[in-house]
C-alpha positions as protocol buffer text, in pm:
chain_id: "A"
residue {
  index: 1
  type: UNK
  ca { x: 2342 y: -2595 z: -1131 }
}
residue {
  index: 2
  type: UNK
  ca { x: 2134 y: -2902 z: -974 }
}
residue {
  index: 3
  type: UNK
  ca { x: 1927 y: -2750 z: -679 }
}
residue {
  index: 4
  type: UNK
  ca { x: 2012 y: -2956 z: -401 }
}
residue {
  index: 5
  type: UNK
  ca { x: 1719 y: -2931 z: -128 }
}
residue {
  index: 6
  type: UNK
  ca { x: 1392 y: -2702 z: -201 }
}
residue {
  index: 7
  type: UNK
  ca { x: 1590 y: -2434 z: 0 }
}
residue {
  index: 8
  type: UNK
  ca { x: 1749 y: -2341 z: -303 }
}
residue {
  index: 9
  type: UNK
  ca { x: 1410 y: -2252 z: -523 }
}
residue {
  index: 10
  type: UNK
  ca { x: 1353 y: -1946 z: -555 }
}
residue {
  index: 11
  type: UNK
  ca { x: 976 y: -1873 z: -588 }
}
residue {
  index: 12
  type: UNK
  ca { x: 854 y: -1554 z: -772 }
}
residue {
  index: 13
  type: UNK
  ca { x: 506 y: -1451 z: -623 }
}
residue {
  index: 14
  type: UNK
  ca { x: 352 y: -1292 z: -947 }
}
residue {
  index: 15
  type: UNK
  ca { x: 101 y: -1073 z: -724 }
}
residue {
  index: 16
  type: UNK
  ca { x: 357 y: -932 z: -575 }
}
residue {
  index: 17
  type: UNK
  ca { x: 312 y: -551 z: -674 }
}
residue {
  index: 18
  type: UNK
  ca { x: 684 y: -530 z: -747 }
}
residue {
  index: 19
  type: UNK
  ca { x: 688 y: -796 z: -945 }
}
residue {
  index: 20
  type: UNK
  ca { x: 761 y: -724 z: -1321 }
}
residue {
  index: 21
  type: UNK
  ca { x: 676 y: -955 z: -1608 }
}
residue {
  index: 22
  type: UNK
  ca { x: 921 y: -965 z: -1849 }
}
residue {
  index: 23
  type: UNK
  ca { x: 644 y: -796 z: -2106 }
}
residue {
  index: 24
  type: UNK
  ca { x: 640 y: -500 z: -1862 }
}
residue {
  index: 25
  type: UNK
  ca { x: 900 y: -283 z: -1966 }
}
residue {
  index: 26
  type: UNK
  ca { x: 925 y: 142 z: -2064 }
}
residue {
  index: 27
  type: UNK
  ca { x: 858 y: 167 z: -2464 }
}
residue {
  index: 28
  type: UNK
  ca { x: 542 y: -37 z: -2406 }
}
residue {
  index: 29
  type: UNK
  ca { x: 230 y: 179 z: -2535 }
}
residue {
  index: 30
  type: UNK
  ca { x: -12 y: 131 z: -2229 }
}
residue {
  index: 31
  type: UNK
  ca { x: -235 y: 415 z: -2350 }
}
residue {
  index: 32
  type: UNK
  ca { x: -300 y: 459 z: -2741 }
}
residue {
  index: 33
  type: UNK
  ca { x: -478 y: 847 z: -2729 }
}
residue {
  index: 34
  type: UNK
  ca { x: -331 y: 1110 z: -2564 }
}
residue {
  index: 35
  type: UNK
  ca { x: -535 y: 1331 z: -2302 }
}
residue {
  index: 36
  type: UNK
  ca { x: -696 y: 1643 z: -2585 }
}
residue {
  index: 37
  type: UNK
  ca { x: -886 y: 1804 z: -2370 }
}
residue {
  index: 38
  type: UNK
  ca { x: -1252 y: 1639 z: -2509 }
}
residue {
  index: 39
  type: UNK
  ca { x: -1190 y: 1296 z: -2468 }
}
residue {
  index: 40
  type: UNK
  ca { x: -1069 y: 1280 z: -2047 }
}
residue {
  index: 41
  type: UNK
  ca { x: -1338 y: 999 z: -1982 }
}
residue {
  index: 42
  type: UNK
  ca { x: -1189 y: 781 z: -2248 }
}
residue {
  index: 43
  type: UNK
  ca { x: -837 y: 869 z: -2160 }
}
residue {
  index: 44
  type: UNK
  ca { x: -925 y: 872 z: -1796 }
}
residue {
  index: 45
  type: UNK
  ca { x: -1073 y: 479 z: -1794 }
}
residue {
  index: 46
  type: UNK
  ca { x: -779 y: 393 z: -2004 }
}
residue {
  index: 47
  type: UNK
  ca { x: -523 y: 554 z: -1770 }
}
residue {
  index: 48
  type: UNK
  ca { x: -684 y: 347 z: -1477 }
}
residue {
  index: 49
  type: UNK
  ca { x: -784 y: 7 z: -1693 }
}
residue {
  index: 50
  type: UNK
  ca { x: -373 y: -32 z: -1801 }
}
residue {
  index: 51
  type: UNK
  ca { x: -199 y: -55 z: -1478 }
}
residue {
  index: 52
  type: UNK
  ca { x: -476 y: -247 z: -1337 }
}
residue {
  index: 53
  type: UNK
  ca { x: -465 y: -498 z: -1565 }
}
residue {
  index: 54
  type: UNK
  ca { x: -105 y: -511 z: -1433 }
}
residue {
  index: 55
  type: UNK
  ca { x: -136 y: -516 z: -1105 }
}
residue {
  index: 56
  type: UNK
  ca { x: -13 y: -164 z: -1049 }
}
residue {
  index: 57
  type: UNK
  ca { x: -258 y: 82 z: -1030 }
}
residue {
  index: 58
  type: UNK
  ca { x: -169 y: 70 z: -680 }
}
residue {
  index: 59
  type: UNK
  ca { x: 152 y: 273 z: -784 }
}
residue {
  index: 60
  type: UNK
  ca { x: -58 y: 557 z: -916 }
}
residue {
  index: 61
  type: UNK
  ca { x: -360 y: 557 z: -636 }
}
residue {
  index: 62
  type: UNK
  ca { x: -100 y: 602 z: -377 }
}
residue {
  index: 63
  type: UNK
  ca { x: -235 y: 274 z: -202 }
}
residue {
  index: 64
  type: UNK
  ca { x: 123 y: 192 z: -172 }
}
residue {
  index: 65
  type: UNK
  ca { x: 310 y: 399 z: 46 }
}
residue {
  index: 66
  type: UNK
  ca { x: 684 y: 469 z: -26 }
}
residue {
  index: 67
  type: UNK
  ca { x: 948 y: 287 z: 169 }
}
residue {
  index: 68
  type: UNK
  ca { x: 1198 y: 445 z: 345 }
}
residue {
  index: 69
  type: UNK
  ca { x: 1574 y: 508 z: 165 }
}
residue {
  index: 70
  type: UNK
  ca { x: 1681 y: 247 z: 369 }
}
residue {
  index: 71
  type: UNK
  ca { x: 1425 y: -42 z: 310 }
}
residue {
  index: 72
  type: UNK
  ca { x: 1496 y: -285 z: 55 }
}
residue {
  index: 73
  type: UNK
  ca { x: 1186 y: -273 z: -100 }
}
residue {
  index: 74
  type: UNK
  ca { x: 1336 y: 120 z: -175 }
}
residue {
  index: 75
  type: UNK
  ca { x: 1512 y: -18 z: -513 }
}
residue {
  index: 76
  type: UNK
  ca { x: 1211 y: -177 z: -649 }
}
residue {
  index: 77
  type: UNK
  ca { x: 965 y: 66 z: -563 }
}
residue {
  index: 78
  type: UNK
  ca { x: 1211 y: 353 z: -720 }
}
């Protein structure tokens, strides 16, 4: 397909919170120890380091508020 006017580019914003890389994806290992009970501050900077290295921690710190069922930022949120 030969893009006819700059209309027709699509540009991905990368800081975009719900934008995924295509390295971000579910069997990725984010963490390596699992919370023991001794080691929380470890686990606990780890847990917060990951996804904000990602640009996500906002997902977990509740900075981003869910949209409503019928926004269409509902999908990528979910």
């Amino acid at each position: 397909m030969v893009f006819e006017s700059s209309k027709d580019i699509e540009i991905i914003d990368s800081s975009n919170p719900y934008h995924l890389h295509p390295s971000d994806h579910p069997s990725i290992m984010l963490v390596s120890k699992s919370l023991d009970g001794d080691n929380y501050g470890t686990w606990s900077r780890s847990v917060t380091i990951a996804p904000s290295a990602k640009d996500k921690i906002e997902f977990i710190d509740g900075s981003i508020i869910r949209p409503s069922h019928t926004n269409a930022k509902f999908s990528s949120w979910k």
